[in-house]
PDB file of N, CA, C and O in Angstrom:
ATOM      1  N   UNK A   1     -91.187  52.581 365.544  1.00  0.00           N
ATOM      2  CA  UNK A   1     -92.039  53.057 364.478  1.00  0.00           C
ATOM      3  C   UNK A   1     -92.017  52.021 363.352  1.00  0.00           C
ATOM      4  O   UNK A   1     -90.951  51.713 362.819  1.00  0.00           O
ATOM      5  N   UNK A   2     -93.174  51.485 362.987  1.00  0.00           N
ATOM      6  CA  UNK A   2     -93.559  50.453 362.088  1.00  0.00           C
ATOM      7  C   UNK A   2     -93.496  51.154 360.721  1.00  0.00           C
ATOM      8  O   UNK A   2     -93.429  52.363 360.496  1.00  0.00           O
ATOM      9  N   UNK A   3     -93.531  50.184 359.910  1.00  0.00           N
ATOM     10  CA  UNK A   3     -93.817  50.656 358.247  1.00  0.00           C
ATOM     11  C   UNK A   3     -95.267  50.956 358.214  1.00  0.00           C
ATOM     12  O   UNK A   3     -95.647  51.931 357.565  1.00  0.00           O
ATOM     13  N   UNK A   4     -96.055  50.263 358.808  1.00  0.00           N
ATOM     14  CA  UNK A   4     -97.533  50.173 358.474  1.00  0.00           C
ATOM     15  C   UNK A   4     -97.663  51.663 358.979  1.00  0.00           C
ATOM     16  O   UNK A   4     -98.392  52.444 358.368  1.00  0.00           O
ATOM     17  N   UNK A   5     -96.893  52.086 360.192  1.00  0.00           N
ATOM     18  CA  UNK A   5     -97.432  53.512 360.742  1.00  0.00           C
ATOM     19  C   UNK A   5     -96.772  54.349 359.855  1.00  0.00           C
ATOM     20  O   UNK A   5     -97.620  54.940 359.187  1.00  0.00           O
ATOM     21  N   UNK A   6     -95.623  54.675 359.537  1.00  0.00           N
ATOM     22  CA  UNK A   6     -95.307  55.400 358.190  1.00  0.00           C
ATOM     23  C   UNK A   6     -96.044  55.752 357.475  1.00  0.00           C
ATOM     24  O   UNK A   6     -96.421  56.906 357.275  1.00  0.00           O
ATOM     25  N   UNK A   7     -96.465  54.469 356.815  1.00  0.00           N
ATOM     26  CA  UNK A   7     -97.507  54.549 355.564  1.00  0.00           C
ATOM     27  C   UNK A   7     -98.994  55.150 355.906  1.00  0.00           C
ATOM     28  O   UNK A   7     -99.600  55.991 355.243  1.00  0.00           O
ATOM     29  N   UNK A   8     -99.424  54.511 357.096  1.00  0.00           N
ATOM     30  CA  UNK A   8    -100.733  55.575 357.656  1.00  0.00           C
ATOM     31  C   UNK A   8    -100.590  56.482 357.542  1.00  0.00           C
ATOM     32  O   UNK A   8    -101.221  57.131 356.709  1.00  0.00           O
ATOM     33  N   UNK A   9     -99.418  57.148 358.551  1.00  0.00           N
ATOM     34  CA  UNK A   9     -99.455  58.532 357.920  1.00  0.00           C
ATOM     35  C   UNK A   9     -99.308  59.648 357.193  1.00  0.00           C
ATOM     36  O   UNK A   9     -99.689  60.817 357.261  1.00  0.00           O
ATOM     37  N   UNK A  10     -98.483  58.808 356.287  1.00  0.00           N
ATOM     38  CA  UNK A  10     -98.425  59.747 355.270  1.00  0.00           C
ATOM     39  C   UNK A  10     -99.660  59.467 354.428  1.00  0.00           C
ATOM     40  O   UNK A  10     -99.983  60.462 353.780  1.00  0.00           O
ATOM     41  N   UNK A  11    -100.463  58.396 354.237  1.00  0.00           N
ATOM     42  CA  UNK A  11    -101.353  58.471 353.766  1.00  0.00           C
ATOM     43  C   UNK A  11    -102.446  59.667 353.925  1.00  0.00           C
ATOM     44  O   UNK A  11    -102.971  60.399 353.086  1.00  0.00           O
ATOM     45  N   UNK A  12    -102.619  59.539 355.797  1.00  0.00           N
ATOM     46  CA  UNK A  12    -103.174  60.404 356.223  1.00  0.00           C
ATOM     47  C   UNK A  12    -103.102  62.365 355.711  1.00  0.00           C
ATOM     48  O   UNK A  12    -103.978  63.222 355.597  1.00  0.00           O
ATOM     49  N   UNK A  13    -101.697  62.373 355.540  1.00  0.00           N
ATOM     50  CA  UNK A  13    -100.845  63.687 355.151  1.00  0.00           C
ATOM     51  C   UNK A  13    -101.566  63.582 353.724  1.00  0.00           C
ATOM     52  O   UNK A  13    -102.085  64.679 353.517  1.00  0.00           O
ATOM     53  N   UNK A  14    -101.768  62.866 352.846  1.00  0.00           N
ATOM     54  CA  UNK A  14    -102.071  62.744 351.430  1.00  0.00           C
ATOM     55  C   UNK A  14    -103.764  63.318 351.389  1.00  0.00           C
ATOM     56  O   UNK A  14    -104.408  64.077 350.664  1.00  0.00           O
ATOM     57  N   UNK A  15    -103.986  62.650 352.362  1.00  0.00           N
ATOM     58  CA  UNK A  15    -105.853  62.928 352.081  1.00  0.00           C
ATOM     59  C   UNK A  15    -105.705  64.242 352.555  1.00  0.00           C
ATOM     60  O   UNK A  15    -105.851  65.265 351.885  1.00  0.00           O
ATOM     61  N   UNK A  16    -105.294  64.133 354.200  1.00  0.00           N
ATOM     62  CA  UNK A  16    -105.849  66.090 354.325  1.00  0.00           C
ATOM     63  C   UNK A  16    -105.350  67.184 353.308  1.00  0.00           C
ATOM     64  O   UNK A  16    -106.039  68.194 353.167  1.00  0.00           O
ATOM     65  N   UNK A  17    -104.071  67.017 352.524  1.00  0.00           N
ATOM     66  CA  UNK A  17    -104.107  67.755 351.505  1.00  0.00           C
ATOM     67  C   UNK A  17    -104.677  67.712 350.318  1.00  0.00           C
ATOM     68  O   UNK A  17    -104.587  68.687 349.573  1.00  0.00           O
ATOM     69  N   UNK A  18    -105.254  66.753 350.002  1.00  0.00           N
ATOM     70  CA  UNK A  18    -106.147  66.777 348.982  1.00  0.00           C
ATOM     71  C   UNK A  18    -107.465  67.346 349.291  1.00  0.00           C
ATOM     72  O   UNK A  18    -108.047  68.032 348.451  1.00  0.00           O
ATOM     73  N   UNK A  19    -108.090  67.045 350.715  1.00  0.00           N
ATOM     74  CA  UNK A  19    -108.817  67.973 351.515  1.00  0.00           C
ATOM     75  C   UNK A  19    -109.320  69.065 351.317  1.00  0.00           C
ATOM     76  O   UNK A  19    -110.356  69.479 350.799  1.00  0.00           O
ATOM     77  N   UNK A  20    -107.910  69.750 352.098  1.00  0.00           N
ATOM     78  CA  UNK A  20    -107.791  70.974 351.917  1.00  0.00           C
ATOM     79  C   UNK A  20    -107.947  72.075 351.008  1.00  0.00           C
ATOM     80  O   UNK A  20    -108.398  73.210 351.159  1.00  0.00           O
ATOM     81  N   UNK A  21    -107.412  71.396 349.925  1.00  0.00           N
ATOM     82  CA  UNK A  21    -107.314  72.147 348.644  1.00  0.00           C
ATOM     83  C   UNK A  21    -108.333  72.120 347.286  1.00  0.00           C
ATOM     84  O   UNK A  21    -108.264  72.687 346.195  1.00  0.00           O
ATOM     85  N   UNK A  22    -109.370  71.128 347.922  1.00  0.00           N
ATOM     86  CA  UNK A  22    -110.635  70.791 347.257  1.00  0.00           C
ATOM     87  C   UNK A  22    -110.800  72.093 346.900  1.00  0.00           C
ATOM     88  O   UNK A  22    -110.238  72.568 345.913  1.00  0.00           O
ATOM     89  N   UNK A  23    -111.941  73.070 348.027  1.00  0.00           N
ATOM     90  CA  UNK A  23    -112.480  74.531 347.424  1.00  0.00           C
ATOM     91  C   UNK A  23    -111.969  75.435 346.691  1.00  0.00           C
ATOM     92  O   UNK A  23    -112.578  76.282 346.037  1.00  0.00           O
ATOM     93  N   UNK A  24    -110.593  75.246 346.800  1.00  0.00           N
ATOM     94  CA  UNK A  24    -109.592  76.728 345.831  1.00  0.00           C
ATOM     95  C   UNK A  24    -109.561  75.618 344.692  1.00  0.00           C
ATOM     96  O   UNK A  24    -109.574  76.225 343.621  1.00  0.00           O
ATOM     97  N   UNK A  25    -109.521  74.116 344.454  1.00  0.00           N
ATOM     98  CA  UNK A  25    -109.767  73.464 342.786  1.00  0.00           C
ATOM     99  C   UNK A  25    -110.630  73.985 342.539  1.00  0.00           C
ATOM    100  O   UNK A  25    -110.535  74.822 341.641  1.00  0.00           O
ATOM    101  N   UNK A  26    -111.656  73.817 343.059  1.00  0.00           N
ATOM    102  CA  UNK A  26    -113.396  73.787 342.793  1.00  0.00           C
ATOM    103  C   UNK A  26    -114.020  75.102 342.176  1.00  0.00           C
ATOM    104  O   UNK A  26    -114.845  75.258 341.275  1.00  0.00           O
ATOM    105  N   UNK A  27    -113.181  76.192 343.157  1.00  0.00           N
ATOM    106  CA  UNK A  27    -113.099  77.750 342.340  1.00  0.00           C
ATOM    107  C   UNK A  27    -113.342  77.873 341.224  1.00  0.00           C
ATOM    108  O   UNK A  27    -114.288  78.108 340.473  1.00  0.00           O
ATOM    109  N   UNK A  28    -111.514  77.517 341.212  1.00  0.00           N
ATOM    110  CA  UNK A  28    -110.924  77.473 339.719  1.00  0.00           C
ATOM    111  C   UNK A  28    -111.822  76.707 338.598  1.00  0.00           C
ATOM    112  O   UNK A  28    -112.184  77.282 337.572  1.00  0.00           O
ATOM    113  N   UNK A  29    -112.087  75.595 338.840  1.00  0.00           N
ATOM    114  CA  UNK A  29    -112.492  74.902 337.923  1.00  0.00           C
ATOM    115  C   UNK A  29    -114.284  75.607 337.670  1.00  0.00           C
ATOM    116  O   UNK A  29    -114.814  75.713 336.564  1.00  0.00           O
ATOM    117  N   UNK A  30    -114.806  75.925 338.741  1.00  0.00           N
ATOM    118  CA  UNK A  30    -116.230  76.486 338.289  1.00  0.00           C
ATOM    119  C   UNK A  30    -115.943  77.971 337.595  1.00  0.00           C
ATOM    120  O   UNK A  30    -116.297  78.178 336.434  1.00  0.00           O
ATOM    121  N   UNK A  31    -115.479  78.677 338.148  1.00  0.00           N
ATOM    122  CA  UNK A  31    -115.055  79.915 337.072  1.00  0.00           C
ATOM    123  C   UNK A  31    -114.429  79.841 335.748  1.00  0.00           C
ATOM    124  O   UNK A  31    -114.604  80.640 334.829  1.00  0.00           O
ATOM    125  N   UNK A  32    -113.538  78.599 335.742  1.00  0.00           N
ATOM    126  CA  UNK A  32    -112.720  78.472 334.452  1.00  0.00           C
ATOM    127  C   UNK A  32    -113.900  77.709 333.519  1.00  0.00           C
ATOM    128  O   UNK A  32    -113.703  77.958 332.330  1.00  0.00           O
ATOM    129  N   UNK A  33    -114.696  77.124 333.669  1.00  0.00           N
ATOM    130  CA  UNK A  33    -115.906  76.556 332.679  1.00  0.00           C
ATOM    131  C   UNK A  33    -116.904  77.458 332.582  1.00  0.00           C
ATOM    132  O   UNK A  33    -117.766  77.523 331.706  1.00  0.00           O
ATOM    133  N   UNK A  34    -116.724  78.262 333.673  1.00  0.00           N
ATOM    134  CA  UNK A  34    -118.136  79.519 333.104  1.00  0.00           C
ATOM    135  C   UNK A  34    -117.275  80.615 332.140  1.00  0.00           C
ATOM    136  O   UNK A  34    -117.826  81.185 331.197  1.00  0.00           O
ATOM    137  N   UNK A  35    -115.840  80.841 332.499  1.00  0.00           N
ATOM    138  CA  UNK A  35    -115.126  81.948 331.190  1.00  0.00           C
ATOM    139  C   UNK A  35    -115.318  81.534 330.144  1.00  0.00           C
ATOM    140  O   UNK A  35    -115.542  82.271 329.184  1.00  0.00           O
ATOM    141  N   UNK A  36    -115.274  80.163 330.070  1.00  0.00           N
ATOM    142  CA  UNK A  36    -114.596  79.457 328.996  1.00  0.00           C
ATOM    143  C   UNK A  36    -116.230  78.860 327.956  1.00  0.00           C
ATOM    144  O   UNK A  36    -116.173  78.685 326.739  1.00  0.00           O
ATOM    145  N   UNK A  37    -117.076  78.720 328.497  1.00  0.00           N
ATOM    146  CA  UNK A  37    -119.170  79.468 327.885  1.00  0.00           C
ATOM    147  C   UNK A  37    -118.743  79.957 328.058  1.00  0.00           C
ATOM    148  O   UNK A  37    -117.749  79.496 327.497  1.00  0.00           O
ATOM    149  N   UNK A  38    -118.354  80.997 328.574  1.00  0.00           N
ATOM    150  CA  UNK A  38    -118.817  82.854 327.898  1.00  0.00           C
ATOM    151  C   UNK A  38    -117.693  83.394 326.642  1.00  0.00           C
ATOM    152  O   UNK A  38    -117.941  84.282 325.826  1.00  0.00           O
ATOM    153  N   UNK A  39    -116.610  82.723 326.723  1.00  0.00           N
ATOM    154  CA  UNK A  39    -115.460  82.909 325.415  1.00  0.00           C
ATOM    155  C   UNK A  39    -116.218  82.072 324.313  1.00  0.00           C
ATOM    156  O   UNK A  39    -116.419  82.655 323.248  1.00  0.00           O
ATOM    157  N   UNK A  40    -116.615  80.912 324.431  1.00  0.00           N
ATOM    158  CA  UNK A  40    -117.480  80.664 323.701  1.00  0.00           C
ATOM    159  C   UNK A  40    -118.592  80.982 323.005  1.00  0.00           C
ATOM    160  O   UNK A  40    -118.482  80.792 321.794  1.00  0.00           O
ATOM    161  N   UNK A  41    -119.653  81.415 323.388  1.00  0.00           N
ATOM    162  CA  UNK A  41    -120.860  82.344 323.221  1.00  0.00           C
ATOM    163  C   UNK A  41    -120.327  83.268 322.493  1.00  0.00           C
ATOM    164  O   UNK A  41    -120.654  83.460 321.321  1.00  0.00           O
ATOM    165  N   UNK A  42    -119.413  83.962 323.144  1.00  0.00           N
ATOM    166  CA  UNK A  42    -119.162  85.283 322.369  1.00  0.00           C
ATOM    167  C   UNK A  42    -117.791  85.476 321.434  1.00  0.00           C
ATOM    168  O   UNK A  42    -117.566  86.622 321.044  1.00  0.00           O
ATOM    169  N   UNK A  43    -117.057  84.634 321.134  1.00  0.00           N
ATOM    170  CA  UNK A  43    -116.173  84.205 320.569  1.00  0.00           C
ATOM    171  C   UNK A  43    -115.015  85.227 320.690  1.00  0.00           C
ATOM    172  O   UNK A  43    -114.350  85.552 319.706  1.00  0.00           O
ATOM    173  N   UNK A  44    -114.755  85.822 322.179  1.00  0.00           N
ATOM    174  CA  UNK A  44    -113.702  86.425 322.808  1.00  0.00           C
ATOM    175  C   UNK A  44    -112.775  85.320 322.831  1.00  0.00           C
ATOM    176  O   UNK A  44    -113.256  84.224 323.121  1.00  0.00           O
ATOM    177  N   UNK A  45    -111.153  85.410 322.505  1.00  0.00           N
ATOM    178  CA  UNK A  45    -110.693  84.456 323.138  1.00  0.00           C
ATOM    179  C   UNK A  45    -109.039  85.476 323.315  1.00  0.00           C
ATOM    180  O   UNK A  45    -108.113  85.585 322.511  1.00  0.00           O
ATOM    181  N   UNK A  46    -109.203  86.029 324.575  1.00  0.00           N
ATOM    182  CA  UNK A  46    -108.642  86.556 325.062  1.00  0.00           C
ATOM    183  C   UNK A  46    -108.349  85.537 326.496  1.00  0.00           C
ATOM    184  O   UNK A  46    -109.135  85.197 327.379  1.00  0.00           O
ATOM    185  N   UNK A  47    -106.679  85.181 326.279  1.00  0.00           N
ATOM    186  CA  UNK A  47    -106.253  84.765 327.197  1.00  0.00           C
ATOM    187  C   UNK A  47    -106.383  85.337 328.616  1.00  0.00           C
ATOM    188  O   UNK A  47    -106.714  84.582 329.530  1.00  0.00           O
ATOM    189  N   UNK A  48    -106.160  86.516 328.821  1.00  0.00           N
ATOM    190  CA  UNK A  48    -105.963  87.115 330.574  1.00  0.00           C
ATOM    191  C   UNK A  48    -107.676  87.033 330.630  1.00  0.00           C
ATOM    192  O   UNK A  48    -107.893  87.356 331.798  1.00  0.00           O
ATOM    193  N   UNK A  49    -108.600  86.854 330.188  1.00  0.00           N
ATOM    194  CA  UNK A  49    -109.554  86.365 330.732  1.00  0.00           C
ATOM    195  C   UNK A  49    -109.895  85.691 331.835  1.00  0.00           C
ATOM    196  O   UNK A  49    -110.217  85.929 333.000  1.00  0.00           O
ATOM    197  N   UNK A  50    -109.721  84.738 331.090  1.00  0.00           N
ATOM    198  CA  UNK A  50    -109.548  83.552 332.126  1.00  0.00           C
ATOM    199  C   UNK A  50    -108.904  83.857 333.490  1.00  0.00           C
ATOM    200  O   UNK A  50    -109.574  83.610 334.493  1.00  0.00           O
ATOM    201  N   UNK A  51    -107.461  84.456 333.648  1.00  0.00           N
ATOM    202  CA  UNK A  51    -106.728  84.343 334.559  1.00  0.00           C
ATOM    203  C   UNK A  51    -107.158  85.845 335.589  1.00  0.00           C
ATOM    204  O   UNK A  51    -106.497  85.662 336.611  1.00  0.00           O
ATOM    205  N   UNK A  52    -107.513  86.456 335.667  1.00  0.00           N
ATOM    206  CA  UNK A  52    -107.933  87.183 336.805  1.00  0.00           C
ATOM    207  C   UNK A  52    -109.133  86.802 337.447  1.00  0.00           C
ATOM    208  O   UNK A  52    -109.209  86.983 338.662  1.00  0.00           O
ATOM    209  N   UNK A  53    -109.926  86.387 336.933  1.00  0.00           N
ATOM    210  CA  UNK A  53    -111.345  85.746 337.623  1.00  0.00           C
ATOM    211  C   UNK A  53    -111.113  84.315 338.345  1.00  0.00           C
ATOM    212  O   UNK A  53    -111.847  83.981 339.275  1.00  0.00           O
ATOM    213  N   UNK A  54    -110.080  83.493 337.891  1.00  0.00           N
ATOM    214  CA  UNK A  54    -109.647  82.686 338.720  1.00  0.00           C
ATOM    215  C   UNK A  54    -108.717  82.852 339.683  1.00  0.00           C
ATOM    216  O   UNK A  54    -109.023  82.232 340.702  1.00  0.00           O
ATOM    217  N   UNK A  55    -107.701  83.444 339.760  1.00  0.00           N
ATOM    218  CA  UNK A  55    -107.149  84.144 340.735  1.00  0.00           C
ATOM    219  C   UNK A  55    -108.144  84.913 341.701  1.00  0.00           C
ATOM    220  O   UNK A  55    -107.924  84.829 342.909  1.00  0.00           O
ATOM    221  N   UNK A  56    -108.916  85.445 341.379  1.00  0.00           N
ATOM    222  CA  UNK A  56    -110.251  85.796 342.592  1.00  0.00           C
ATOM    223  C   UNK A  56    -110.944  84.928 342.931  1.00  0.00           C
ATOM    224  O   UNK A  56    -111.120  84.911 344.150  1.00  0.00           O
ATOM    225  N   UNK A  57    -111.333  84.330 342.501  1.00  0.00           N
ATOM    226  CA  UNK A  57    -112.076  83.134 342.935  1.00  0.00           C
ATOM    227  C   UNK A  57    -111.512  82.178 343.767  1.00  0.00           C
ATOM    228  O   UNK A  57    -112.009  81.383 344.565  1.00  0.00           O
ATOM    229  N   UNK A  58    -110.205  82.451 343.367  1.00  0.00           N
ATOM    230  CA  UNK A  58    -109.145  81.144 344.374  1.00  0.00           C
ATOM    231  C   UNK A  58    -109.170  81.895 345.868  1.00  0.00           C
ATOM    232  O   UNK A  58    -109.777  81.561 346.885  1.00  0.00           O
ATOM    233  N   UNK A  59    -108.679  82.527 345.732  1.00  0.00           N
ATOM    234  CA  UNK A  59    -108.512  83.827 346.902  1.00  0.00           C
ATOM    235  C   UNK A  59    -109.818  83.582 347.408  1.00  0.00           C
ATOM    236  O   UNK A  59    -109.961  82.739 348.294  1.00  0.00           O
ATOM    237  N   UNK A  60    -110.959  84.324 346.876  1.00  0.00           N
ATOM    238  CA  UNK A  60    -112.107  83.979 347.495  1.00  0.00           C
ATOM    239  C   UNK A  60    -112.513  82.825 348.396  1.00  0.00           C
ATOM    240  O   UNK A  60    -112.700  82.985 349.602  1.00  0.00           O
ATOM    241  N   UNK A  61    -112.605  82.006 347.964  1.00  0.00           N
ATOM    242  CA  UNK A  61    -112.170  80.422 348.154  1.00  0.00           C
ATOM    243  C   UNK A  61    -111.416  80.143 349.548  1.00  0.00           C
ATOM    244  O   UNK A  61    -111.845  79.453 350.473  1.00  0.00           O
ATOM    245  N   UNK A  62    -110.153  80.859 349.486  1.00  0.00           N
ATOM    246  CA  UNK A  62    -109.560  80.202 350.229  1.00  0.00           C
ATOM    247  C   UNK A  62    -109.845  81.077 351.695  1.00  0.00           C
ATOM    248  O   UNK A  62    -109.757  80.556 352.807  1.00  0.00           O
ATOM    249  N   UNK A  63    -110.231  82.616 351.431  1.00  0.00           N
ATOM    250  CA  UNK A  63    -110.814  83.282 352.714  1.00  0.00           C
ATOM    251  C   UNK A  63    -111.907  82.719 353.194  1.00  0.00           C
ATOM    252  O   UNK A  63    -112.242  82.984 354.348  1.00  0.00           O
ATOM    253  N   UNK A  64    -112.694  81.812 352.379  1.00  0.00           N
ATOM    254  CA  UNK A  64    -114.680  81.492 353.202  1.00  0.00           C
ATOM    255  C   UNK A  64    -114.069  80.000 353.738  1.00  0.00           C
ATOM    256  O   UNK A  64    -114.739  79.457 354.616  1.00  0.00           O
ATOM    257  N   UNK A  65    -112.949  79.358 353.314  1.00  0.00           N
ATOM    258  CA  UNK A  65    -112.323  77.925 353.562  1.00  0.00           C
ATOM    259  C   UNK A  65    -111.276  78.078 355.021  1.00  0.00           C
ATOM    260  O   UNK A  65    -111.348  77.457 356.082  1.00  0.00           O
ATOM    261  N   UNK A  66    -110.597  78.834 354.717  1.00  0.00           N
ATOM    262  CA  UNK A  66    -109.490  78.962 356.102  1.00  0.00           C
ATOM    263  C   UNK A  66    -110.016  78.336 357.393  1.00  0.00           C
ATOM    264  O   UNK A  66    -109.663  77.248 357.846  1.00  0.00           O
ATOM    265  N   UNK A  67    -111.045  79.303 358.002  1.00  0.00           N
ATOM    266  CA  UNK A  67    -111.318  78.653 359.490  1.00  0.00           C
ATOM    267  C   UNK A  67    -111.556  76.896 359.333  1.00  0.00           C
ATOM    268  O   UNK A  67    -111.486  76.192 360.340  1.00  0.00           O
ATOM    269  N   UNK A  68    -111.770  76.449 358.309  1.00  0.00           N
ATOM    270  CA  UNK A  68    -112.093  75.186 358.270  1.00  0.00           C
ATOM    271  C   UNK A  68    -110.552  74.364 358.018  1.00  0.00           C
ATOM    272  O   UNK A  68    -110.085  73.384 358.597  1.00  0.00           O
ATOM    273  N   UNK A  69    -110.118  75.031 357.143  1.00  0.00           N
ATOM    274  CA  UNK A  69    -108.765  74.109 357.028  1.00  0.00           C
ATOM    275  C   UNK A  69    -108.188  74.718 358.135  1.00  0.00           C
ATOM    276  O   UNK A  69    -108.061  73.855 359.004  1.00  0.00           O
ATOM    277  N   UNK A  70    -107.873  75.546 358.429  1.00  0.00           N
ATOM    278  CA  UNK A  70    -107.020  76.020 360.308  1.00  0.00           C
ATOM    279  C   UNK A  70    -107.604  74.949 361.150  1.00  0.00           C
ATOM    280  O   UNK A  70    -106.732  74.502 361.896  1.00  0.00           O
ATOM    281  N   UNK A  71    -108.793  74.348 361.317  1.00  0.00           N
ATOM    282  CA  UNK A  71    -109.542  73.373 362.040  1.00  0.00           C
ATOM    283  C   UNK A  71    -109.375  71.858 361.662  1.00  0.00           C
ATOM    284  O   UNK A  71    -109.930  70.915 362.226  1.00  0.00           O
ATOM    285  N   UNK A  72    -108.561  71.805 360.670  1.00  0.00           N
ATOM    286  CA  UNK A  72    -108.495  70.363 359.657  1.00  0.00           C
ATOM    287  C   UNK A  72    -107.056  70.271 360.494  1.00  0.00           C
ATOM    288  O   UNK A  72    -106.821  69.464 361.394  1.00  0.00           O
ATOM    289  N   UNK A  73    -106.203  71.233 360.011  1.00  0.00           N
ATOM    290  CA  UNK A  73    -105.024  70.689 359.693  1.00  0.00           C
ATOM    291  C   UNK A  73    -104.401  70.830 361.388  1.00  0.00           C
ATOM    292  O   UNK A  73    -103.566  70.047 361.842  1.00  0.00           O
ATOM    293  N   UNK A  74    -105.110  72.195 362.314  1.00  0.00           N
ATOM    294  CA  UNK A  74    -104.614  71.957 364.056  1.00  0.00           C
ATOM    295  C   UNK A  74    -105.298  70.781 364.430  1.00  0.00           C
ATOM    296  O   UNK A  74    -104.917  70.540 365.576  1.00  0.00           O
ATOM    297  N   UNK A  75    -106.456  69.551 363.916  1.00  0.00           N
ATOM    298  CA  UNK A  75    -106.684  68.633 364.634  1.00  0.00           C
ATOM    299  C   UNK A  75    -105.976  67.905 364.217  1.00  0.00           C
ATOM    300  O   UNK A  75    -105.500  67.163 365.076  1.00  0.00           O
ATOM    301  N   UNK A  76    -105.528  67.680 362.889  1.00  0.00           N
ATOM    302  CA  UNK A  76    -104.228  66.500 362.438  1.00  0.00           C
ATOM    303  C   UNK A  76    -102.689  66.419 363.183  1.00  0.00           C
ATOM    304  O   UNK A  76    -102.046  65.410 363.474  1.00  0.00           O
ATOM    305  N   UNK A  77    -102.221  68.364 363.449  1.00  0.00           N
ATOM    306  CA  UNK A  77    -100.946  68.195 363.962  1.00  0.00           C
ATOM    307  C   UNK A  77    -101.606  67.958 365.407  1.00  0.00           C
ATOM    308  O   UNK A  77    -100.932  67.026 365.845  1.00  0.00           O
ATOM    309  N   UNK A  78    -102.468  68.259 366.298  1.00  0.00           N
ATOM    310  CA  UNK A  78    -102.898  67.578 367.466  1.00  0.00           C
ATOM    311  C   UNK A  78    -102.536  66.087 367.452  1.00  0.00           C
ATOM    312  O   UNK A  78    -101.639  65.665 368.182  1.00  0.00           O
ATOM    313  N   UNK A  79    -103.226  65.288 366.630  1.00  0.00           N
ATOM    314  CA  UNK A  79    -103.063  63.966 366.703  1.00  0.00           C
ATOM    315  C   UNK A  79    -101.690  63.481 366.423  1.00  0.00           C
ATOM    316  O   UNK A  79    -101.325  62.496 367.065  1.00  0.00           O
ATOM    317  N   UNK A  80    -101.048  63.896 365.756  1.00  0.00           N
ATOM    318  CA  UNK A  80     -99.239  63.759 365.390  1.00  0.00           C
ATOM    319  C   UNK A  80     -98.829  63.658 366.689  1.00  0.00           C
ATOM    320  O   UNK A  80     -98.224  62.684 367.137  1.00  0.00           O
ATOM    321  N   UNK A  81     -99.153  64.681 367.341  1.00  0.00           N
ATOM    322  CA  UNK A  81     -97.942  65.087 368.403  1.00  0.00           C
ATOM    323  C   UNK A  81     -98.720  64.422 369.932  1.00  0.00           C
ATOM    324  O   UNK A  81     -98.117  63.991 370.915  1.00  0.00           O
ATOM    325  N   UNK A  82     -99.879  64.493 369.778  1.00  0.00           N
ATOM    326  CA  UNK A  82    -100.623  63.230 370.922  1.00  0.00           C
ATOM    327  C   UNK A  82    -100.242  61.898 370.949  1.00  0.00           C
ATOM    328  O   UNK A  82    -100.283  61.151 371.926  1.00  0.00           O
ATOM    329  N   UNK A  83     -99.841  61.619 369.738  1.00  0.00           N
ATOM    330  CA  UNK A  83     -99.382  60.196 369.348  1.00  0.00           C
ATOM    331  C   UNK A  83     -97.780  59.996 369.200  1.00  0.00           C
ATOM    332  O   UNK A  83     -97.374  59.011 368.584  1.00  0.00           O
ATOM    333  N   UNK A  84     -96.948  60.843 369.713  1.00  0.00           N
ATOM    334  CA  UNK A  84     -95.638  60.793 369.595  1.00  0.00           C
ATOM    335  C   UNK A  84     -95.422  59.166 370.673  1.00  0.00           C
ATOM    336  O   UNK A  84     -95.192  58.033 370.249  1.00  0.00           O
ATOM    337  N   UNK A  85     -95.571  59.540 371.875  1.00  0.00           N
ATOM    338  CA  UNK A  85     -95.570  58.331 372.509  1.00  0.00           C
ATOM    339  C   UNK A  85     -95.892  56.844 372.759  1.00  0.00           C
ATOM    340  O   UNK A  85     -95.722  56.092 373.719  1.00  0.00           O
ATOM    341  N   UNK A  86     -96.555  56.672 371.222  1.00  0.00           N
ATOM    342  CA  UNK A  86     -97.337  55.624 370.790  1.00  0.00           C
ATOM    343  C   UNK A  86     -96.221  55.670 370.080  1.00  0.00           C
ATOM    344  O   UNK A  86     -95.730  54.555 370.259  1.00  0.00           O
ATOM    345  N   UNK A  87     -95.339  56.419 369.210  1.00  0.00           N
ATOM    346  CA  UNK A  87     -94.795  56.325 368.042  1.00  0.00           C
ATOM    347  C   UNK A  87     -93.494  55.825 368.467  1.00  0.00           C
ATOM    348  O   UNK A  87     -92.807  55.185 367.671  1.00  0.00           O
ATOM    349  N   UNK A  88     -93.157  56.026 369.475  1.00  0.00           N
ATOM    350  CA  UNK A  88     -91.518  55.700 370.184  1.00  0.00           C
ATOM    351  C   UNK A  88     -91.570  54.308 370.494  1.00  0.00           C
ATOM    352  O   UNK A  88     -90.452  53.796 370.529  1.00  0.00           O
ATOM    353  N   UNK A  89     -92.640  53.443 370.759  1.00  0.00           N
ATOM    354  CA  UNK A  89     -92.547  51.989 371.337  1.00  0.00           C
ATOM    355  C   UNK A  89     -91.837  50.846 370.636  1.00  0.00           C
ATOM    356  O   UNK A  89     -91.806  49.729 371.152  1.00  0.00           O
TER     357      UNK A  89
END
């Protein structure tokens, strides 16, 4: 096992989790700028605002995302473990 392959893969490990976790950011961050206009507008500034609508949204998020990351991350450990014998030379 080389350095260069190390570093591939953990590189590799770096992107699919950044990947992965795109849609539950993306949630958060589109709900947290629409609370945050509407605390504005209306000059609510009630903290737990914010935090239950993003907590749903994450959740949300991550139920319409799953089959896709279950499909991301079983073709990555596929390739790990297909490639063990490449990895021993």
């Amino acid at each position: 096992m080389t350095d260069s392959l190390v570093l591939g893969l953990a590189r590799q490990a770096i992107e699919l989790t950044l990947l992965v976790s795109l849609p539950m950011l993306a949630a958060g961050l589109v709900v947290g700028l629409v609370i945050s206009i509407f605390q504005a507008v209306t000059q609510i500034q009630e903290m737990t605002l914010t935090f239950v609508p993003k907590i749903v949204a994450v959740l949300v998020a991550l139920l319409l995302s799953f089959p896709w990351i279950m499909h991301k991350m079983i073709a990555f450990t596929t390739q790990i473990i297909e490639g063990i014998p490449g990895y021993l030379k």
